[in-house]
N, C-alpha and C positions, 0 to 999 in steps of 0.2 A: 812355091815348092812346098809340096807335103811333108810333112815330118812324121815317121810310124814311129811307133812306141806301144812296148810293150808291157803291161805291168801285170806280174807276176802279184795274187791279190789272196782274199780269204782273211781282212782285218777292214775294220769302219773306214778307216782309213785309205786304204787302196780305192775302196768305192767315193769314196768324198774327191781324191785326187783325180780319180776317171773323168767322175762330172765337173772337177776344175778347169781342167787339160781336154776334155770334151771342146769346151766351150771357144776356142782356138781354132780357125777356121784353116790353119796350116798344119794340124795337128793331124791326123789319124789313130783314134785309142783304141787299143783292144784290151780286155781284161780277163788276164788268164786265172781262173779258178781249178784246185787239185780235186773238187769233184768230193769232198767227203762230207759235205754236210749236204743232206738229201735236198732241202727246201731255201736256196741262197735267195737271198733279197734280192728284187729287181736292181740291176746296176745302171740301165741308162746309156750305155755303150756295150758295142758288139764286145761276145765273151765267149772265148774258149775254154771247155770242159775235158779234163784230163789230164793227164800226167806226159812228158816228153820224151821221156824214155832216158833218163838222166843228162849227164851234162852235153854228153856227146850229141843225143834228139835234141836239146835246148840247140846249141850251137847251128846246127842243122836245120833249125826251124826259121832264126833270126836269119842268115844266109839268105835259106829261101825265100823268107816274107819280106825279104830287104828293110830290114827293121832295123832304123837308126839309134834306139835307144832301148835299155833295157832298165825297168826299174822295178826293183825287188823290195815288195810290200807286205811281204808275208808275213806272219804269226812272229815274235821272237823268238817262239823255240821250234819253229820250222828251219833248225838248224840243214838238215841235211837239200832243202832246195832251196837254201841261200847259198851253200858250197857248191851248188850245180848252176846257179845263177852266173858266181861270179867267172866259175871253171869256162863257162860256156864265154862271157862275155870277152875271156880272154882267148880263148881260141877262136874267136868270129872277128876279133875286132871291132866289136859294138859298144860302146858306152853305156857305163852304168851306174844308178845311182838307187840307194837304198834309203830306204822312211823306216829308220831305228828309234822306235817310240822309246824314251825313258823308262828305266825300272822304277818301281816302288822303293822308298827307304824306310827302314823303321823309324817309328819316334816316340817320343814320351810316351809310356805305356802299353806300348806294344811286347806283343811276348813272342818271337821267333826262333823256329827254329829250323836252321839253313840246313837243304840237304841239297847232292847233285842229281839228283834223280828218283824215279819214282819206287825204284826197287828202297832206296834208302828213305825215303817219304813211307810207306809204308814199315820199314823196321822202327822208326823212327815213334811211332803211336804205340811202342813198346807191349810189354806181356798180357799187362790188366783188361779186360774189356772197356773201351772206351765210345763214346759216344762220337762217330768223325762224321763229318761235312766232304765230302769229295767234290770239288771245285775245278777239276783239271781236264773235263772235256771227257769222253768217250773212250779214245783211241789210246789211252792207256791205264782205264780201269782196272782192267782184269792181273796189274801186278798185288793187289789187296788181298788177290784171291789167295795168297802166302801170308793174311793175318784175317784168318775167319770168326777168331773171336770177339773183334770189335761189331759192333753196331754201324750199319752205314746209310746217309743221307747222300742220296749220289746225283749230282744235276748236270745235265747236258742237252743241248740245242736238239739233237736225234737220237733217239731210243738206241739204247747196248743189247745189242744181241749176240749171244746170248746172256743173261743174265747174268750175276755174277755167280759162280760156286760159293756162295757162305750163305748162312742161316739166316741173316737177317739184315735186310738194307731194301730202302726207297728209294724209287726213285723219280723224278720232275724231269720235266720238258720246258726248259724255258729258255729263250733268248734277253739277254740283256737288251740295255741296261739297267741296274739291278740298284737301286736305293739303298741308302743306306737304312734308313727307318723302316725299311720290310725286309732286309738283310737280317738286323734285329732281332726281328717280330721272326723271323725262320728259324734263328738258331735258337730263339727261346724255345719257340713250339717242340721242334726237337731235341729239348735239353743238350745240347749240342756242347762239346765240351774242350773237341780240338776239329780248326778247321784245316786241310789242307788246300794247299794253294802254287798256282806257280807266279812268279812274277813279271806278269804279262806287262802291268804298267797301264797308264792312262787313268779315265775317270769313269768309262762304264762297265767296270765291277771291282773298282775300289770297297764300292759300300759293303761287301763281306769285313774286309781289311780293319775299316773303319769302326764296322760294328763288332767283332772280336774285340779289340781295342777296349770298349765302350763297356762290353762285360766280362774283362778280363780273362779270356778264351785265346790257349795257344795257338799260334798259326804255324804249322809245318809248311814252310816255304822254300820251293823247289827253286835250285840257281837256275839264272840263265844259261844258256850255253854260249861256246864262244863262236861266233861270227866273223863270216871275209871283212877284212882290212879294207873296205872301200868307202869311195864317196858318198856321204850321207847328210839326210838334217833329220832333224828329229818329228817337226811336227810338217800336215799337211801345205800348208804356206809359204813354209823355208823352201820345201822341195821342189815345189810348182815354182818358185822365183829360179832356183836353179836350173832348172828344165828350161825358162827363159831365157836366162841365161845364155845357157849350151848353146840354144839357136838363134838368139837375136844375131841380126848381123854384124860387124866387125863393125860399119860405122855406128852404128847405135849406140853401140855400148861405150863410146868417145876414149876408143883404147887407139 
């Protein structure tokens, strides 16, 4: 018997569990992508592009594809298609399980400052002109564009169009993972002064965190938001053992 599964993707992660769970010869994987970054890395398994139409299209898709499981691997602060993830997995009656990567914690020497959002991440770099590092992806640049007096170093995977409205800010095209020792070497180049951040978690783009840290450089760091109540592990490994789990058979698992 085939087993389909669906994994809602758009982090390393989702793609590493694809090719895990690929490799399952009772498996069926598809990997759905929301389609916002223009150039996604090859993934290795069949992948749908686009959005579902919220929880009710989610729901509706599982149904029709008779898709036995649903596993929501998105971004951490793809807050709002994890609340359609689980809305959907509850009106379908499909199983679901989520890969909640761990947050970042401060520690010795780190200089934080926690805000819930990017409206508040931007008041936050206060009145002065200050030198910031924009570290938060694209899709919510353009709230800076309510403090034009800072200086800004703005990096993201696909070009911001349009540009931002302020006088002065750069910006890079780069896809992680992102070293710590050229983390550094960036925010030196840019006298860099306060980085913003959110706290995505994991190890490929710790090294900004790391490298702040190292030259005593604020981090304005945006909360998590809060997330469905569902079943989860945290790293690739736990999750794929779960997924076995769910489908080994009754005698296998010596229950």
């Amino acid at each position: 018997m085939t087993h389909r599964i669906l994994i809602l993707g758009g982090t390393t992660e989702a793609r590493q569990l694809a090719g895990k769970l690929a490799h399952r010869k009772d498996f069926s994987v598809t990997l759905s992508l929301a389609g916002r970054t223009e150039s996604p890395v090859a993934q290795g398994v069949p992948v749908r592009v686009g959005g579902f139409g919220g929880a009710g299209g989610l729901a509706a898709y599982l149904r029709e594809e008779y898709v036995d499981l649903l596993i929501d691997a998105t971004h951490p602060y793809a807050a709002r298609i994890s609340a359609n993830a689980a809305e959907a997995a509850r009106r379908s009656g499909v199983a679901i399980l989520a890969l909640r990567r761990p947050g970042w914690a401060p520690v010795a020497g780190d200089h934080w400052t926690l805000v819930d959002n990017v409206t508040e991440a931007a008041s936050a770099l206060g009145t002065p002109p200050r030198r910031a590092f924009l570290a938060i992806g694209r899709q919510e640049a353009g709230a800076f564009e309510a403090a034009p007096q800072h200086r800004y170093l703005i990096r993201s995977v696909d070009p911001i169009e349009p540009k931002l409205a302020v006088p002065d800010a750069v910006y890079l095209l780069a896809r992680g993972p992102f070293p710590e020792t050229d983390e550094r070497a960036l925010l030196q180049k840019y006298a860099i002064d306060v980085v913003v951040s959110k706290n995505s978690g994991g190890e490929a783009t710790y090294g900004k965190i790391a490298a702040a840290r190292a030259l005593g450089i604020e981090v304005v760091m945006i909360r998590r938001p809060t997330l469905p109540d569902v079943a989860s592990a945290q790293t690739v490994d736990a999750l794929a053992g779960k997924v076995d789990h769910l489908f080994d058979p009754v005698a296998e698992r010596g229950v």
